[in-house]
N, C-alpha and C positions, 0 to 999 in steps of 0.2 A: 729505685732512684735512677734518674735517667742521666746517660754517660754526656757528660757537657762536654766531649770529645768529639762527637758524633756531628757531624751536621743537620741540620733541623731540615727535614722535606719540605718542600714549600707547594702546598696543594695549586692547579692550577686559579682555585677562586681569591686565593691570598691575594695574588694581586690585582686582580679587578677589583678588589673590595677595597685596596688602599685608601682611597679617599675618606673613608669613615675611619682608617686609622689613629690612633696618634702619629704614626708616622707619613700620613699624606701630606699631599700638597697642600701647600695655605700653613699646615703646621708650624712647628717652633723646633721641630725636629731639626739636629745637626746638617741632618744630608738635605734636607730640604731646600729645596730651591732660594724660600723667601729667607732662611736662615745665611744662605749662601750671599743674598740681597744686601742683608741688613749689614754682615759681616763686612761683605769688603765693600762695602756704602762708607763705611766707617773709614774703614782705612785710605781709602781712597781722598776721605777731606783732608787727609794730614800731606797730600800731596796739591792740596789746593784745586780751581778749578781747569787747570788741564787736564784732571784727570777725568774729565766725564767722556772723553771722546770713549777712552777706555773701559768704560762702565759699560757703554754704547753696545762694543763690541765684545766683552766678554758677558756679558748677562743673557744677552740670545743662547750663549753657547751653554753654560749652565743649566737652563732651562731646557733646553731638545734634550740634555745628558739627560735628564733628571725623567722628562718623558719617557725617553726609553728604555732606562732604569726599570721604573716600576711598571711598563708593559707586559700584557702577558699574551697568550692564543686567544684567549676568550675577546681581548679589546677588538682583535682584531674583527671577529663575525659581523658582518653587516646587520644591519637592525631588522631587515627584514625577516632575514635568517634568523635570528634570537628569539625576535617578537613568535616566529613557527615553535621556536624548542619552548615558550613559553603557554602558546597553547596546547603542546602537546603533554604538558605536564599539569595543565588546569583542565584540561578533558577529558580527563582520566575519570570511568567510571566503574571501577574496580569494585572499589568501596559502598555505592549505593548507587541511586536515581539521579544524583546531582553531582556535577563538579565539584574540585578539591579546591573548593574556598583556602585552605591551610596554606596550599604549595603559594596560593596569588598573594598570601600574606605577606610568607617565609620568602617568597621573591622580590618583593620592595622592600626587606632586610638584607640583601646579600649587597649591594653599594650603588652606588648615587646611579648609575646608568642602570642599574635592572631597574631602580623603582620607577624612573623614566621609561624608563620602555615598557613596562608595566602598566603604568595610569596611561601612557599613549597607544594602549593597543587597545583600540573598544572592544573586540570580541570576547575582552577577558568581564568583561563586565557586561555581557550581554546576556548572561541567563541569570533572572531573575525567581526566584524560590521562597515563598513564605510561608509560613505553615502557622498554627497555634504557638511552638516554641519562640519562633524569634522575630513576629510580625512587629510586634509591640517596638522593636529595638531597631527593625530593619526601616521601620518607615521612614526614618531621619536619614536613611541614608540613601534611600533613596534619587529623591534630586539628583544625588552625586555620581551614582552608579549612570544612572540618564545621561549625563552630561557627557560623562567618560565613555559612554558608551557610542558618541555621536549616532549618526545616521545606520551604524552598524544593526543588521534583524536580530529582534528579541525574542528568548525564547522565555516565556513565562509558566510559573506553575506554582499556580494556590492549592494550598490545603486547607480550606477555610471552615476549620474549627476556631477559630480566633472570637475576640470580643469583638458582637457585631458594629460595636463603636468606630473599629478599622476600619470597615470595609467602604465607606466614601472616603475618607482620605486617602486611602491607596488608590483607589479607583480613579479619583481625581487625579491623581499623578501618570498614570499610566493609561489611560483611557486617550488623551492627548496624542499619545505614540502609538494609537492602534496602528496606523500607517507603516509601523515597524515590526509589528506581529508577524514572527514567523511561524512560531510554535504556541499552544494556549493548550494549558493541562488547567482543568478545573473539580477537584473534589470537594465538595459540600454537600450540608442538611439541610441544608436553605435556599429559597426561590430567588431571596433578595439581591445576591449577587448576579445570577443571573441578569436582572434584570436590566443591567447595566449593558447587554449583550445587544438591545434594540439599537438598530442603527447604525452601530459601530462600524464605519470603513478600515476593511482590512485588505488592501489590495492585496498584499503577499504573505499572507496565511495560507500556510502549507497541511499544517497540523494540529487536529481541532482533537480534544478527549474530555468529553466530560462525565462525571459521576456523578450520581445523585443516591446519598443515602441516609433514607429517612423512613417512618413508620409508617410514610402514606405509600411507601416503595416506589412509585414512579411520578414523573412529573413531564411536565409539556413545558419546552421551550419558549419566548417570548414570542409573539409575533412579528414578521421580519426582522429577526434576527440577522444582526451585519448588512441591513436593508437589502437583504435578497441577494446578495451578491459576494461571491467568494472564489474569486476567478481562478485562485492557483492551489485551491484545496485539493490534495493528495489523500491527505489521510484521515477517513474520521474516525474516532470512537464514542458512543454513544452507551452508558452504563444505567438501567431504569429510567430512559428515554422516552418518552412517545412517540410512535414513528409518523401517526397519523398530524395533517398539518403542520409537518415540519417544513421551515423556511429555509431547509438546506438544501443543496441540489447533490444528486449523488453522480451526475456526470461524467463527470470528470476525476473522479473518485478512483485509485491505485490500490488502494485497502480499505476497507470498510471492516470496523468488528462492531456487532450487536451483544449486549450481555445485559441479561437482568430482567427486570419483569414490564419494562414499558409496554403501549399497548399496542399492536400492531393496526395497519391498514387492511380494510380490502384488496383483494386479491388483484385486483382491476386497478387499482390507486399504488398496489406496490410494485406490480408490473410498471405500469407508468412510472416511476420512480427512478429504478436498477434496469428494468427487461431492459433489454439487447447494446447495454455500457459499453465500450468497445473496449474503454481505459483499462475497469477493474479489474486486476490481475490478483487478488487474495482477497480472501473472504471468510473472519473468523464470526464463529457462530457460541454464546451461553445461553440457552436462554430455555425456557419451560415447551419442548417442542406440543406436547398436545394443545395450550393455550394459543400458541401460533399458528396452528394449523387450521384449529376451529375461528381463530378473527379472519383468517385468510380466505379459508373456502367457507364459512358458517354455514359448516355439513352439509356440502353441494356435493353430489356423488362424482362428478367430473372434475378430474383432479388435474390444471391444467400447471403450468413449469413456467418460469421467469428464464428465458434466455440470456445466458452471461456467454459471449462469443468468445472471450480472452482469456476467462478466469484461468489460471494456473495452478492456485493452491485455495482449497475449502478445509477448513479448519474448526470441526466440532466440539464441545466440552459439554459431557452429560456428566449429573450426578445421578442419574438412573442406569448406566453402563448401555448395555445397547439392549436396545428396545426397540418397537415396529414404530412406536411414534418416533423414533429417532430417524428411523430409515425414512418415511413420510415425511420428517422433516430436510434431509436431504435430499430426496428425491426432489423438494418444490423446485430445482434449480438445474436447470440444463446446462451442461460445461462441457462442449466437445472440444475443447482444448486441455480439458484436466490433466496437470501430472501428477498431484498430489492430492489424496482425502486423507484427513487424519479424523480420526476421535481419540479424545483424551479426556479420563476422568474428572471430571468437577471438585476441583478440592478448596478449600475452606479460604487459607491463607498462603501468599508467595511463595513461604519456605518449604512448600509441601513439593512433591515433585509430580505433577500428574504423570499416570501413568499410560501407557499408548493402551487403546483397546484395541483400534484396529486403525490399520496404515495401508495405502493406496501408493504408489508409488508408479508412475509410466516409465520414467528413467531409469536405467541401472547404473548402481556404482559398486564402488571396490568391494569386493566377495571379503566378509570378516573374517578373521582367522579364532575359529572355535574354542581356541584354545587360550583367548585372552577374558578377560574378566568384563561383560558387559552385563548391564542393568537386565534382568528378567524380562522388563515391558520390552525389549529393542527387538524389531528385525536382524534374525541371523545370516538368513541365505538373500541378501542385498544385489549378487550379481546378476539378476536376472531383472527381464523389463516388464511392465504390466504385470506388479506384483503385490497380491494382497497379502499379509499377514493381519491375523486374528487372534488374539488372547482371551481365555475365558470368557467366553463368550459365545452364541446360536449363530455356527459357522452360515446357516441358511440366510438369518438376517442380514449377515455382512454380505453375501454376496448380492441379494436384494437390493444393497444399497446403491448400486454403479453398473454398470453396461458388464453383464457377466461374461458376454461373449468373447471380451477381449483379453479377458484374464490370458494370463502365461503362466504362472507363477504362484502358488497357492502355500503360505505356511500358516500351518494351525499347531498353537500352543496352547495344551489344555482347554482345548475349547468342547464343546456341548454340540454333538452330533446331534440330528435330526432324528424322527423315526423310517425308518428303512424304507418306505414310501416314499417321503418325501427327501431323501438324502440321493435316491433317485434320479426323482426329478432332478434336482437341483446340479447335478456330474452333469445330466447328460444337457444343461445350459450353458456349462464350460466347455464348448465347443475347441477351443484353441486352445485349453489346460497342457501344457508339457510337464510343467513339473511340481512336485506335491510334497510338502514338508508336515509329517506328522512331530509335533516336539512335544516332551516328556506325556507320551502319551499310555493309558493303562491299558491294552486290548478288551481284557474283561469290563472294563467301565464303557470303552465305546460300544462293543456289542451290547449291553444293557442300555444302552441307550438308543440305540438302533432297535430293539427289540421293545422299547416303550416298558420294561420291565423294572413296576414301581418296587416289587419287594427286594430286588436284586440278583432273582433265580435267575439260569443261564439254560434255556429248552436245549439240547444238541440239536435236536430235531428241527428247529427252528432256523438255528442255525447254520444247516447245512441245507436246508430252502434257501439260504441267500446265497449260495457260491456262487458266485463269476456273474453274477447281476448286478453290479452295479460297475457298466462300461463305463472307461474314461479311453476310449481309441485311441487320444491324440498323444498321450499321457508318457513321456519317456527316464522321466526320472522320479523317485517314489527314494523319499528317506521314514526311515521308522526311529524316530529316538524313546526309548524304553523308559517309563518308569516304573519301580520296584518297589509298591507298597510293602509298610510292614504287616505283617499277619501272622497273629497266634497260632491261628489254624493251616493245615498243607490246603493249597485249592487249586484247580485244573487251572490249567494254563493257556489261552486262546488265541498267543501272536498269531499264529501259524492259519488258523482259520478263520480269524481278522483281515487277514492279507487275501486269503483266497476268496472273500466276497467280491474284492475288484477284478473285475475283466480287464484286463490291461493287454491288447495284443502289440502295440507300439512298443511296449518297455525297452529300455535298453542301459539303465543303473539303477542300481540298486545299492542303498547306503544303509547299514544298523548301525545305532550307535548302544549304547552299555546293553549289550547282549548279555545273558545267562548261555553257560554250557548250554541247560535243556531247551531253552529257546533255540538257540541254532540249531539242535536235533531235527528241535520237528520244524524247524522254516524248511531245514535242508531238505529233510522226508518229504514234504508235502511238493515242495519245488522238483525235483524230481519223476514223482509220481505225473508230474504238471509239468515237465519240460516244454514239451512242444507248444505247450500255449502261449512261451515265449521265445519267440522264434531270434526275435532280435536284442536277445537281455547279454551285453557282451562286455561288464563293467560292472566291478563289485566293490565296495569300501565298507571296511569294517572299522569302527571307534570305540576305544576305550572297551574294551573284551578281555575281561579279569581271568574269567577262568581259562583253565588250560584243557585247549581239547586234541582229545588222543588223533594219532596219526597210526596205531594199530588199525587194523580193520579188525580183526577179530573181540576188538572190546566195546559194550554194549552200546557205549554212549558215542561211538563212532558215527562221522558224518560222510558222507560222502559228497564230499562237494564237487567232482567231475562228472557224477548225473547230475546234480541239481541244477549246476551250470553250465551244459556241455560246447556253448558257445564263446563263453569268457575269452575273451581280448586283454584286458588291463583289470589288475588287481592292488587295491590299495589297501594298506593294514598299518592302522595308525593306533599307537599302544595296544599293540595287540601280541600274543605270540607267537611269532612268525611263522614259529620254525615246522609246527608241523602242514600250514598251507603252503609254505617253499617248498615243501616234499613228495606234495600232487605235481610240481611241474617236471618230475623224473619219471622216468618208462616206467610201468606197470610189471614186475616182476612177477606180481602173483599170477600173470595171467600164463597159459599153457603153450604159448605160439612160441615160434620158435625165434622168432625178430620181437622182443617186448614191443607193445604199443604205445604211442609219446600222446599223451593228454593235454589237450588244446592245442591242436596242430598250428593255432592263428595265435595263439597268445601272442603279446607284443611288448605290454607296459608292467613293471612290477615297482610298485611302490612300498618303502620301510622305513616308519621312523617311531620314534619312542620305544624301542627293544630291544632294551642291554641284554637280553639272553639270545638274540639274532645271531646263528651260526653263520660265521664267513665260510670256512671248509665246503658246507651245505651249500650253500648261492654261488661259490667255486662251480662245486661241485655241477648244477644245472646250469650256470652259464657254456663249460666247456661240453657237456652233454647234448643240450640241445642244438650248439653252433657246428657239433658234429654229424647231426641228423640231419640238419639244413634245417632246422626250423630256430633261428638265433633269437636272443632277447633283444629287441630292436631299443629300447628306454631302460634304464635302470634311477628312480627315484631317492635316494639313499640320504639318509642323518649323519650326523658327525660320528656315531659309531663304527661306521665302515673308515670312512675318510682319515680316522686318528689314525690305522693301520697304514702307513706309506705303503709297504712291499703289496700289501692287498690290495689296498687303494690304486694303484697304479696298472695290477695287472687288468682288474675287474673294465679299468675304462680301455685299456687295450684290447679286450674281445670283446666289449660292450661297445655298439655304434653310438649311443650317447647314454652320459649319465650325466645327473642334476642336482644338485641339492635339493633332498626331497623339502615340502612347505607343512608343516604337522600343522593341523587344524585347520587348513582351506578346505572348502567345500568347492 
């Protein structure tokens, strides 16, 4: 029960909306002005007529009271301003494809001024939308939408499954206003609307999409369509189109998407078309590449390329994933401006989410932090520029796909190595390659597949023919992220001589991520054995490394990581165990000299975060050791597990020349 003590809030719409109260103006309401009128109207005859001078002067004042009474903030917004908050709330497309028809309702219910500023604002009545559901209903109202909409640009868009009885009387109504066409979405099974398209003057049509879906699957356009002319078209889409004698110009065209089974032109007629556009800056592609290839070139060995001087983003969708016909379908088109190639799976219906195959990117953006939750299909290592990533997919074909030479940047997720021949080749086309992202990758699976080996035996012999042959010179950073099949059976483990097939003399990082104990044995064993082959490898990061490996020498599973990386500069160890790689950067006691020797005389960077068993005493311990040797920790990267400690926290950044908040999961 609510305490009738209390005072009642008075939302700011309360009193805008007065007018439609009982208690607005014009009412019979006490406080009401006209109440106030009648009142002392009355009383006033009982003094006769002198009394109207009186009337004169106190009714004005009554009424300004009575105004600013029931005022509130909202009277005060100018119209123009209101009429913006109003399309900002009917252009909301949160919800779907269309504005919120509901809010443009529910706003000429809120009081006498919004529903006026409402019907007087055309924009709100400027997109136009019928479909099968509500065509039958919306036609009456039409006219009225027109009217209110004055001279303001329409955007239209049919979904014309409706009874074909409609479609001259809508067309009737709206064919008049081509003049005002901004936008034109057209989905249909049928020619006959189309046909309405002959002639049509649209001087400011920006945005043409049409669909065509039927048994015959494609269809051809009227002829001169919009009489040839479409001076501010920006954007087309064209869905089982015909592209041959189309009376569209693609000129001036900002985005073009092709999708579906229309039927292409000669190669010579489609040049003439798109070749050398200067506008087109995006260019999406659906469509059945071997059928467009063969209308294109019909099997002419001389495969020649449509020059696009501007294009910035090409945007594929196979339901075949990548294929040679895909890359031939890509290659028809020359882009020395590209920043972006995408392919993205072909799926069925909107709600699906295609998934990336493979991405192109020239630009680099913000480096993602590993450690947040992103889709499978996404590029992870983002900060670098001329960067291909590949998923599941014949890393050979993607890079067939675009100017290999320019590559920087190469992540491969699960993808399908070449055979050792050709995987070859294809490194030593990566001329400019720095950096190489192997993700969830199985060693044993890529060597099988480098080795063309259908039954899935693994020759050692074979294997160790490939070491250090497949150069990438320019190549400085190499991540290996580990997948760990299940298996009933124990079976040899091959990271180790997966890695020594590349000749890498450039290296200089090196990242694992979910390492096994025995996996780092033998990378470290083999690296080692193999120092000097990398002269310039001075930068290590380890990820998510479960097991705990000893810092005994004398125990078997012992690694030696100051041979394997006698150069190391900066060491990162991101959930990993710290404490026994903290414990290589203190002098070598076990050695027999009489001055212990200090291990990595250059070290510099040491980075630690996710490990709550990270000894502070320990990292004491080699800060003040090595700043006594003269060889000081120049960076210290650290988590909120150091930093909780004040009295440690405090001394660590006074012998330390800088320390950071370490960043867990940047790469």
């Amino acid at each position: 029960m609510g305490d009738f003590l209390t005072p009642r809030v008075v939302s700011p719409f309360a009193n805008t909306s007065v007018l439609n109260t009982p208690n607005g103006l014009g009412s019979n309401d006490y406080f009401a002005s006209s109440h106030h009128t009648s009142t002392v109207g009355t009383g006033f005859q009982a003094f006769g007529e002198s009394a109207v001078d009186g009337r004169n002067i106190l009714f004005p004042k009554l009424e300004s009271t009575e105004v600013s009474r029931v005022g509130s903030l909202l009277d005060l917004i100018p119209n123009e301003l209101l009429s913006l908050v109003l399309e900002s709330g009917y252009f909301d497309y949160s919800e779907g494809p269309t504005p919120d028809t509901e809010f443009r309702t529910l706003s000429m219910q809120i009081s006498r001024r919004f529903r006026q500023q409402t019907v007087h604002t055309p924009s709100l009545w400027s997109v136009i939308y019928l479909s099968q559901g509500n065509a039958a209903e919306e036609i009456d109202q039409l006219p009225l939408y027109l009217e209110r909409s004055k001279e303001y640009p329409l955007d239209i868009q049919f979904s014309c499954f409706w009874n074909s009885q409609l479609t001259d009387p809508i067309l009737d109504l709206l064919v008049p206003h081509s003049k005002r066409w901004r936008r034109l979405s057209i989905v249909t099974s049928s020619s006959y609307i189309l046909s309405f398209l002959h002639r049509v003057n649209v001087p400011i049509l920006e945005n043409l999409d049409i669909s065509f879906y039927s048994h015959e699957r494609r269809i051809s356009l009227p002829p001169n369509v919009f009489g040839g002319q479409t001076p501010r078209l920006s954007r087309l889409c064209l869905r089982n189109i015909n592209l041959e004698n189309l009376d569209i110009s693609f000129r001036d065209l900002e985005t073009l998407e092709i999708r579906g089974y229309g039927t292409w032109p000669t190669f010579s007629q489609f040049n003439d078309m798109l070749g050398g556009c200067t506008s087109l800056q995006r260019l999406i592609l659906h469509v059945k590449p071997g059928h467009v290839t063969q209308q294109l070139y019909a099997n002419e060995h001389h495969i020649e390329q449509v020059l696009l001087p501007n294009l910035r983003a090409l945007e594929v969708y196979s339901s075949e994933w990548l294929t040679s016909s895909i890359v031939s379908l890509i290659q028809i088109f020359q882009c020395p401006k590209l920043e972006s190639l995408t392919l993205r799976e072909g799926v069925g219906s909107a709600s699906q989410t295609a998934r990336t195959i493979m991405n192109y990117t020239a630009i680099p953006h913000l480096p993602k932090n590993t450690r947040l939750s992103y889709p499978q299909d996404e590029p992870l290592c983002t900060g670098f520029p001329n960067r291909l990533f590949v998923q599941s997919a014949n890393v050979n074909l993607a890079t067939q796909a675009l100017s290999a030479s320019t590559l920087v940047s190469l992540e491969l997720r699960k993808v399908f190595l070449p055979d050792y021949s050709t995987m070859k080749t294809m490194f030593s086309t990566l001329k400019n390659l720095k950096h190489l992202f192997f993700l969830d990758i199985y060693p044993n699976d890529a060597l099988r597949q480098m080795l063309d080996n259908v039954d899935g035996s693994i020759q050692e012999g074979l294997v160790l023919e490939m070491e250090s042959t497949v150069a990438i010179p320019s190549l400085e950073t190499l991540m290996l992220d580990f997948h760990h099949p299940v298996s009933p059976v124990p079976t040899p483990e091959y990271s180790a001589e997966f890695l020594r097939v590349f000749l890498l003399p450039s290296l200089r990082s090196l990242i694992f991520k979910n390492l096994q104990a025995f996996q780092w044995k033998n990378l470290t064993d083999t690296l080692a054995r193999n120092s000097s082959q990398y002269p310039s490898l001075s930068s290590l990061k380890l990820i998510d490394m479960t097991d705990i490996v000893p810092a005994d020498p004398t125990n078997s599973h012992y690694a030696n990581i100051v041979e394997a990386f006698p150069y190391l500069r900066r060491l990162s160890l991101d959930s990993v165990g710290s404490n026994a790689f903290v414990h290589h950067l203190l002098p070598d006691d076990s050695s027999n000299a009489d001055i212990p020797s200090l291990p990595w005389p250059a070290f510099e960077v040491l980075s630690i975060c996710n490990d709550l068993n990270a000894s502070k005493p320990l990292l004491h311990r080699v800060i003040s050791t090595r700043r006594s040797m003269g060889r000081p920790l120049k960076m210290l990267c650290l988590d909120n597990h150091f930093s909780t400690n004040a009295e440690s926290w405090n001394w660590i950044r006074e012998h330390v020349e800088s320390v950071v908040q370490a960043e867990a999961g940047f790469l």
